[in-house]
NUNUVO-303854 format. One record per residue: x, y, z of N, C-alpha, C, O in turn; residue in one letter. Coordinates in steps of 0.05 Angstrom, whole numbers, plus 5000, padded with zeros to 4 digits. Each point is the difference from the previous one (the first is absolute). Example, Ala and Ser with C-alpha at 12.3 -4.5 7.8 and 13.67 -1.06 7.14 Angstrom:
<rs>
R   neast   nnorth    nup   caeast   canorth   caup   ceast   cnorth    cup   oeast   onorth    oup   r
R    5264     4886   5156     4982      5024   5000    5018     5024   5000    5021     5000   5013   A
R    4972     5021   4973     5016      5024   5001    4985     5022   5014    5010     5022   5004   S
</rs>
This chain:
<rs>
R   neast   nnorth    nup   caeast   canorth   caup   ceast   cnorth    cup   oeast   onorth    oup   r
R    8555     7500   1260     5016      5021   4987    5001     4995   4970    5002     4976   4992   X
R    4995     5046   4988     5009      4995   4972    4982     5026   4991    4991     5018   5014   X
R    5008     4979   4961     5001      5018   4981    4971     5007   4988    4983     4999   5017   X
R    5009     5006   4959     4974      5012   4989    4976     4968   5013    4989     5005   5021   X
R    5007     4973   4970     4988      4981   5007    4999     4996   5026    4978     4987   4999   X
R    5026     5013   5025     5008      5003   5029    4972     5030   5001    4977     4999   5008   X
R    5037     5022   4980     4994      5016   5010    4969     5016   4998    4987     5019   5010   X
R    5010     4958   4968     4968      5009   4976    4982     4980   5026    4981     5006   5015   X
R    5030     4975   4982     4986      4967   5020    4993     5021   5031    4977     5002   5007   X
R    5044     5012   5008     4999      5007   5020    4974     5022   5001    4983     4996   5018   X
R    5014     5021   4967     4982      5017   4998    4970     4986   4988    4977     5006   5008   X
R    5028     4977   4975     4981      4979   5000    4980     4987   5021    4975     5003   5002   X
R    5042     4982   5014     4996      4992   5025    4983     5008   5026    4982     4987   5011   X
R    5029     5042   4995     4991      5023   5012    4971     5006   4997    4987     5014   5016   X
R    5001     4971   4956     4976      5008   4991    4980     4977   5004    4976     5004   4999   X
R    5036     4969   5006     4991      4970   4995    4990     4999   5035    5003     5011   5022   X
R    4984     4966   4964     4986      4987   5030    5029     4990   5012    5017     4989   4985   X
R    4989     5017   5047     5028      4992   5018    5012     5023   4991    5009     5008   5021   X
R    4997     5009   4963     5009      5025   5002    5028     4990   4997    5005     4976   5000   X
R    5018     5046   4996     5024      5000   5000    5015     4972   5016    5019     4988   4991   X
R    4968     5007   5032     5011      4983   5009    4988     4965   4991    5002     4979   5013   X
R    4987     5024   4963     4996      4977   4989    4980     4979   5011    5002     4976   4994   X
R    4978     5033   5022     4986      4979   5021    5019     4986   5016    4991     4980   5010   X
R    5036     5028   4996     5018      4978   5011    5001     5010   5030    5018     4992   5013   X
R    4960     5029   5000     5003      5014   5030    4995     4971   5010    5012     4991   5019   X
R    4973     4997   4969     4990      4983   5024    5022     4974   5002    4995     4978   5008   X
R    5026     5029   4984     5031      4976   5004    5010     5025   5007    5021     5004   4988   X
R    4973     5016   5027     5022      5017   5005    5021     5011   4989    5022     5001   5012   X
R    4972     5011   4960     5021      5001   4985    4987     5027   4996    4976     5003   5001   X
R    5042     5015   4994     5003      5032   4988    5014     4996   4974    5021     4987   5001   X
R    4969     5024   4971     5014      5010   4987    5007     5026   5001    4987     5018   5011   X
R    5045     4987   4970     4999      5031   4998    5014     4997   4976    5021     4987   4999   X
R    4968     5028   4979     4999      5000   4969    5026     5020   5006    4995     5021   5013   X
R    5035     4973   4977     5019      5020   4996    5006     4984   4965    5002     4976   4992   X
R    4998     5052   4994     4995      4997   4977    5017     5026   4984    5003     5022   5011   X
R    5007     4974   4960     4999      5032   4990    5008     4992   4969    5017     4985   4991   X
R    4966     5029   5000     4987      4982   4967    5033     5013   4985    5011     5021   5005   X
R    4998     4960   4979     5025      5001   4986    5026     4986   5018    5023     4994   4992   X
R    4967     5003   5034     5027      4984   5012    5009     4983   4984    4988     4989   4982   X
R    5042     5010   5027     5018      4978   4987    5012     4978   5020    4988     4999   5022   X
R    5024     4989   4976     5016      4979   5017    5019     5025   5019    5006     4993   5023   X
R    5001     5030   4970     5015      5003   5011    4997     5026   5019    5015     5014   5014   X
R    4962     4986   4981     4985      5020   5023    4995     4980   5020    4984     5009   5016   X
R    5023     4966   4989     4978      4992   5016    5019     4992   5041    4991     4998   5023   X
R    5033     5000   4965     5009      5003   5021    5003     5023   5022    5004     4995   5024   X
R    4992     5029   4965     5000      5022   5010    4977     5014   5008    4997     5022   5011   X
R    4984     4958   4979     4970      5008   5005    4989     4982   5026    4984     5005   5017   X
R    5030     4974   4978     5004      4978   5024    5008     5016   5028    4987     5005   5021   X
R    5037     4998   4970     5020      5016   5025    4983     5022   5015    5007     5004   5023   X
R    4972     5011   4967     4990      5031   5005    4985     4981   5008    5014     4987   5015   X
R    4960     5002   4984     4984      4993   5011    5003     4982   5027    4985     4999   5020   X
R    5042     4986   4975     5000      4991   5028    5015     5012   5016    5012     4987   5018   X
R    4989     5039   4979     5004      5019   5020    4981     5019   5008    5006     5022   5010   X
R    4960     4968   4985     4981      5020   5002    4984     4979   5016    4985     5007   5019   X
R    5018     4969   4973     4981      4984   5017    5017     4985   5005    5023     5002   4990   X
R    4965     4973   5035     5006      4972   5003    5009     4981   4982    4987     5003   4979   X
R    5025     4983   5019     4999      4977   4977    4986     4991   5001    4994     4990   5022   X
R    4985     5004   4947     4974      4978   5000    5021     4971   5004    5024     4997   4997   X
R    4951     4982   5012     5003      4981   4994    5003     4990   4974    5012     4979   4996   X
R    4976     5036   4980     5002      4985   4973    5009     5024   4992    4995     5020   5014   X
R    5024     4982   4957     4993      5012   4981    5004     4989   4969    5018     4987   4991   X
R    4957     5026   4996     4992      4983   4971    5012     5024   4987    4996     5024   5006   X
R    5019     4966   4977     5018      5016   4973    4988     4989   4968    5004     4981   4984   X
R    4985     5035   5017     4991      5007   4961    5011     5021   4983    4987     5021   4997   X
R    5038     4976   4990     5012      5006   4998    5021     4985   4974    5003     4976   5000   X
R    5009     5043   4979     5018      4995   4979    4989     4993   4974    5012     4986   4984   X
R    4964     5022   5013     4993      4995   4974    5009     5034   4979    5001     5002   4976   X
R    5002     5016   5042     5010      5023   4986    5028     5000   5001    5012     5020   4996   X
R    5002     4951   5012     5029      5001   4992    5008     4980   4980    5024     4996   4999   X
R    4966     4994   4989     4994      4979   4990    5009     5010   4965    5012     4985   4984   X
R    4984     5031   5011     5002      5014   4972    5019     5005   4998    5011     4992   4980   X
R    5008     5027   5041     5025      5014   5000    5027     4982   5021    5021     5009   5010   X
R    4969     4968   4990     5021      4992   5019    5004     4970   4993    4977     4991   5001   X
R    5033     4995   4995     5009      4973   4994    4990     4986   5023    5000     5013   5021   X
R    4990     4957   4980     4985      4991   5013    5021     4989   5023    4997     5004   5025   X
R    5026     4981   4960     5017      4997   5023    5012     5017   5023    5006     4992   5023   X
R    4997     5041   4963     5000      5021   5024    4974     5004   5004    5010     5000   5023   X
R    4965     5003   4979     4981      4996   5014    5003     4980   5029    5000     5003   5025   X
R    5002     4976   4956     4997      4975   5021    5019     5007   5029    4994     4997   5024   X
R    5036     5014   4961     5008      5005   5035    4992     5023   5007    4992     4997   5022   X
R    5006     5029   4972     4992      5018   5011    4970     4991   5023    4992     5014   5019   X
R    4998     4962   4972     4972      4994   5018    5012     4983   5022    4993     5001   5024   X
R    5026     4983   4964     5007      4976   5027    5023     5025   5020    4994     5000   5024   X
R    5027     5017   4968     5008      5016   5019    4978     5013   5018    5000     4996   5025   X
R    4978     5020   4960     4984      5007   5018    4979     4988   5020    4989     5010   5019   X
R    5009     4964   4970     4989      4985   5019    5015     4994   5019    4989     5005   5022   X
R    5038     4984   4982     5021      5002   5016    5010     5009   5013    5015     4990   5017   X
R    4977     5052   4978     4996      5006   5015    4990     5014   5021    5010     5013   5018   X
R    4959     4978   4972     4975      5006   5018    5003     4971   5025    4992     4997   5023   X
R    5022     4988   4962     5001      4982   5022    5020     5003   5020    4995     4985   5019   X
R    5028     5029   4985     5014      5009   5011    4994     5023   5021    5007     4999   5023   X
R    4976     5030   4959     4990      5019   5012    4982     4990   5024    5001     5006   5024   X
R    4981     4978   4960     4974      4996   5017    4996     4971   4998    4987     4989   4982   X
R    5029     4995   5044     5001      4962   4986    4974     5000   5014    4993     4981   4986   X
R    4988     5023   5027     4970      4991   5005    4981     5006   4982    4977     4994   5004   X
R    5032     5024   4966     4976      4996   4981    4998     4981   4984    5021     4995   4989   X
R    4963     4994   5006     4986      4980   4978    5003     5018   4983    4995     5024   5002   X
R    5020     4959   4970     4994      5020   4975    4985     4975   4979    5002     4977   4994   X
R    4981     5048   4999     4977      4988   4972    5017     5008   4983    5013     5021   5000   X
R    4987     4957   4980     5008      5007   4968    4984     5006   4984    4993     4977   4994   X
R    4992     5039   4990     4977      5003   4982    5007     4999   4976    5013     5019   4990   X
R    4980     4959   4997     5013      4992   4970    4991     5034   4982    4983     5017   5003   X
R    5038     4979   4981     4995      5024   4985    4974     4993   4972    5002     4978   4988   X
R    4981     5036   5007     4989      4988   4991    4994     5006   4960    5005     5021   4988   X
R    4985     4956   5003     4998      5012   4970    4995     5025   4989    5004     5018   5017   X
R    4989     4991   4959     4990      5025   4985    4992     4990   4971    5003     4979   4987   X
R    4987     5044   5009     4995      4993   4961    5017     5010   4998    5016     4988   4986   X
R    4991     5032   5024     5017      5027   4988    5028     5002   5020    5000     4998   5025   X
R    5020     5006   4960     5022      5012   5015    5014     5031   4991    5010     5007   4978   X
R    4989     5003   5039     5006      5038   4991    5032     5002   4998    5015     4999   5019   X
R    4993     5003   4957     5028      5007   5007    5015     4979   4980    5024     5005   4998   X
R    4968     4974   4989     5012      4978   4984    4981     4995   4971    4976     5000   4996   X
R    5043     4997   4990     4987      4980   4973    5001     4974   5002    4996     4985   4981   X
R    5010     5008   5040     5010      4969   5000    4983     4986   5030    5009     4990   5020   X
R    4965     5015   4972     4987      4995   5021    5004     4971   5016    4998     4995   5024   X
R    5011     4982   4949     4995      4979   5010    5034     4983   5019    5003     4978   5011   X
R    5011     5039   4986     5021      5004   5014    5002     5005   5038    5011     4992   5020   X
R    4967     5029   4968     4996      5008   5028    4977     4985   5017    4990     5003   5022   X
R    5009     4982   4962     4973      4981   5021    5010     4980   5001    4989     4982   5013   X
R    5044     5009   4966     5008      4974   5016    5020     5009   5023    5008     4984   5017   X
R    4999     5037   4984     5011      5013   5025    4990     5001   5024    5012     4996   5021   X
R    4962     5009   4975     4977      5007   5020    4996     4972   5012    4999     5001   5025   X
R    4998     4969   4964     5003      4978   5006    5021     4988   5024    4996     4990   5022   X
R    5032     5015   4959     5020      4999   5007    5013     5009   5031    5014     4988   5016   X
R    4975     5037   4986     5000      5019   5022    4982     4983   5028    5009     4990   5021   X
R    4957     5012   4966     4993      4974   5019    5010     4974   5007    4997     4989   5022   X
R    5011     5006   4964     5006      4965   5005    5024     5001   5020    5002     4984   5018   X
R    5023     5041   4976     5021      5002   5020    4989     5008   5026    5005     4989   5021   X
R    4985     5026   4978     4993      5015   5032    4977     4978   5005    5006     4996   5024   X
R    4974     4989   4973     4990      4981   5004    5024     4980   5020    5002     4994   5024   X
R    5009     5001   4955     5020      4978   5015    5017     5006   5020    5006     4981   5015   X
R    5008     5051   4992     5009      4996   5012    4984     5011   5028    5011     4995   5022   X
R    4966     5018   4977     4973      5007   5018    5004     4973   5014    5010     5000   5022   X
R    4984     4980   4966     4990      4973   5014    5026     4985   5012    4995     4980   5014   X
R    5036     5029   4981     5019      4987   5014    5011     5026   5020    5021     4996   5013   X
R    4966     5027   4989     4993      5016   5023    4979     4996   5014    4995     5021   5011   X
R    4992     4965   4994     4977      4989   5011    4974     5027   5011    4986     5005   5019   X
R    5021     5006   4950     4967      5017   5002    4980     4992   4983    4993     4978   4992   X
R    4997     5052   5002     4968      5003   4979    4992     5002   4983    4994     5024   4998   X
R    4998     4960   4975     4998      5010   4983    4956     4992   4987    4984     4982   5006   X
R    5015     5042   4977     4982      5007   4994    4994     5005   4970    5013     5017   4987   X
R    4966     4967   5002     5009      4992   4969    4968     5006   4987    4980     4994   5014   X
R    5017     5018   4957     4977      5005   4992    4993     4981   4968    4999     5006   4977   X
R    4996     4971   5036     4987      4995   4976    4982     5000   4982    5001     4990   4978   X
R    4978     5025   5037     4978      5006   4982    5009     5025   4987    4982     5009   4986   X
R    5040     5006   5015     5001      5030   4988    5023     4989   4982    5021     4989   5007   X
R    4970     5014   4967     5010      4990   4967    5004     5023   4985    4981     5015   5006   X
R    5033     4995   4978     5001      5021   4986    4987     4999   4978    4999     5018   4984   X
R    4991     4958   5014     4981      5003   4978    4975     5005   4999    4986     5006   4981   X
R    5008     4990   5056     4965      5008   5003    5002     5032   4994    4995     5014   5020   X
R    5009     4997   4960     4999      5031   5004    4978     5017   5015    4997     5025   5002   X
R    4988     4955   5007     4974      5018   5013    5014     5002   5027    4989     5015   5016   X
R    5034     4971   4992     5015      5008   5028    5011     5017   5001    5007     5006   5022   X
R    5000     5010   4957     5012      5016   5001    4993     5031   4994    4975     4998   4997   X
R    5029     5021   5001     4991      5038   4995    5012     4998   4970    5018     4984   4993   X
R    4971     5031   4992     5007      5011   4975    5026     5008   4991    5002     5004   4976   X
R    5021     4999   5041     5031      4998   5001    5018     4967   4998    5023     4995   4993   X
R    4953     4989   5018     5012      4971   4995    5023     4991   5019    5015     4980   4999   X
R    4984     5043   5019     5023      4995   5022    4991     4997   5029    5009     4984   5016   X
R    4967     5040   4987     4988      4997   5029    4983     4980   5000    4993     4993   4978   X
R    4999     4995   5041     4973      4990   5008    4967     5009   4995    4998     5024   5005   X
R    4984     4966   4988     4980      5010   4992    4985     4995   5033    5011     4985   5016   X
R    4971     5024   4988     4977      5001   5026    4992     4967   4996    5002     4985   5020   X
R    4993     5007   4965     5003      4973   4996    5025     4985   5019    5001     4987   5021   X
R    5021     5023   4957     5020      4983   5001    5014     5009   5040    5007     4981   5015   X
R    4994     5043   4994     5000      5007   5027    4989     4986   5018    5013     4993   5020   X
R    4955     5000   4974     4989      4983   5020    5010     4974   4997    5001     4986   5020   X
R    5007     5002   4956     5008      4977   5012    5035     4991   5006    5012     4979   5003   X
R    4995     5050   4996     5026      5001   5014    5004     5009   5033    5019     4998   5016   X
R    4958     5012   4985     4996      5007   5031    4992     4971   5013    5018     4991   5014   X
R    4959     4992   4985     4988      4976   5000    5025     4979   4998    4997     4980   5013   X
R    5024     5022   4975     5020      4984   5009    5015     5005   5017    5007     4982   5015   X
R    5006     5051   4990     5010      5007   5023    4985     4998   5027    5008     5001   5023   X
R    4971     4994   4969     4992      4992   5028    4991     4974   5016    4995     4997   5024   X
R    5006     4988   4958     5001      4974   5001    5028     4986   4992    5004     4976   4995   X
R    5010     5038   5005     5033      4991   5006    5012     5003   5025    5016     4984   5009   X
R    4973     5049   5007     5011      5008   5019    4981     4980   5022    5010     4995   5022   X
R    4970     4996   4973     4987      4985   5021    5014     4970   4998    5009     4985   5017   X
R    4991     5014   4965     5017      4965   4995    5025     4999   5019    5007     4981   5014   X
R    5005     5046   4983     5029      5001   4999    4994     5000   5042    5007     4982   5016   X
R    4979     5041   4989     4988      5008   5031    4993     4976   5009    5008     5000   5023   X
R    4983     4982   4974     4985      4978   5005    5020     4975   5001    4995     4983   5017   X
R    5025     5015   4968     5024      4987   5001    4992     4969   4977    5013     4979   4997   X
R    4965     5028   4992     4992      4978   4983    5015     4993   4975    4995     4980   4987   X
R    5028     5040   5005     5009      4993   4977    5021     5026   4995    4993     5022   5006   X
R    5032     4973   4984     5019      5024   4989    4997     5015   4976    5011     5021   4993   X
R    4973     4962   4994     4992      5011   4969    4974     4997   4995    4989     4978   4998   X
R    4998     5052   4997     4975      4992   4988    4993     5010   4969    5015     5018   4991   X
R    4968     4973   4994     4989      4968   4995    5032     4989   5007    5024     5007   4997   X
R    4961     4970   5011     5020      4979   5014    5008     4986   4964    4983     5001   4983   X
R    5039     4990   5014     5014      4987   4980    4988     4975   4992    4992     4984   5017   X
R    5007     5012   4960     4986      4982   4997    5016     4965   4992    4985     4980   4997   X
</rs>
């Protein structure tokens, strides 16, 4: 679930060798790309709620998500608005695994003069939900090769992903979700 990046990757995917479902059929895994470009943190409970009243509860779900709250919202209300809702997806639905998907860099931030504010926020934001992901004993999923300074990762807005930068954000989601499927590790890349 999440927002423009989620949703660009998903349609992406669809087009790649393994298709939408990431080459991961053969671990028996289905994805289903629920996505809607401009989400916030606070669409996401309610987008939660609708869907798991349309299907089954997956076994996983990966959240990418809050980098379009990030500008207009103080990091410390961020931070709980994410640990309530994780709290309570775990309540709604205690048999899902939840992925955390680090929010990730930019050149560009839309909406601020104070870009560099917002990327120690953007830090900040990770490192909490990191920590408390891992004393909930879930998933987290981290991009280190995507830098805001490689601008070739990125589209001409400096905010989306470039076809570049997609594939190798897809290429980690799917080698996270197999790590994660496989039971080899709670965090991928694994910490160093």
């Amino acid at each position: 679930m999440g927002s423009s990046i989620p949703h660009w990757a998903g349609i992406t995917a669809a087009s790649r060798s393994g298709g939408k479902n990431l080459n991961l059929d053969r671990l028996g895994v289905q994805v289903k790309w629920i996505t809607k470009s401009g989400m916030k943190w606070k669409d996401l409970d309610s987008s939660f709620e609708s869907e798991i009243k349309k299907w089954p509860a997956p076994n996983y779900i990966f959240i990418h998500l809050g980098a379009n709250d990030l500008v207009f919202m103080k990091s410390k209300e961020l931070i709980e608005n994410i640990k309530c809702s994780i709290l309570r997806i775990k309540v709604f639905a205690p048999d899902i695994r939840i992925i955390w998907s680090d929010i990730l860099p930019r050149p560009y931030w839309h909406g601020t003069l104070r870009p560099k504010l917002v990327e120690i926020a953007r830090k900040r934001v990770n490192c909490a939900v990191r920590s408390f992901i891992k004393t909930e004993g879930q998933y987290i999923s981290r991009y280190p090769a995507i830098k805001a300074s490689e601008h070739n990762l990125f589209r001409h807005d400096g905010c989306h992903l470039s076809q570049v930068g997609i594939g190798i954000f897809l290429n980690n989601i799917q080698a996270a979700i197999e790590t994660f499927v496989l039971g080899v590790a709670k965090v991928f890349p694994p910490d160093k």
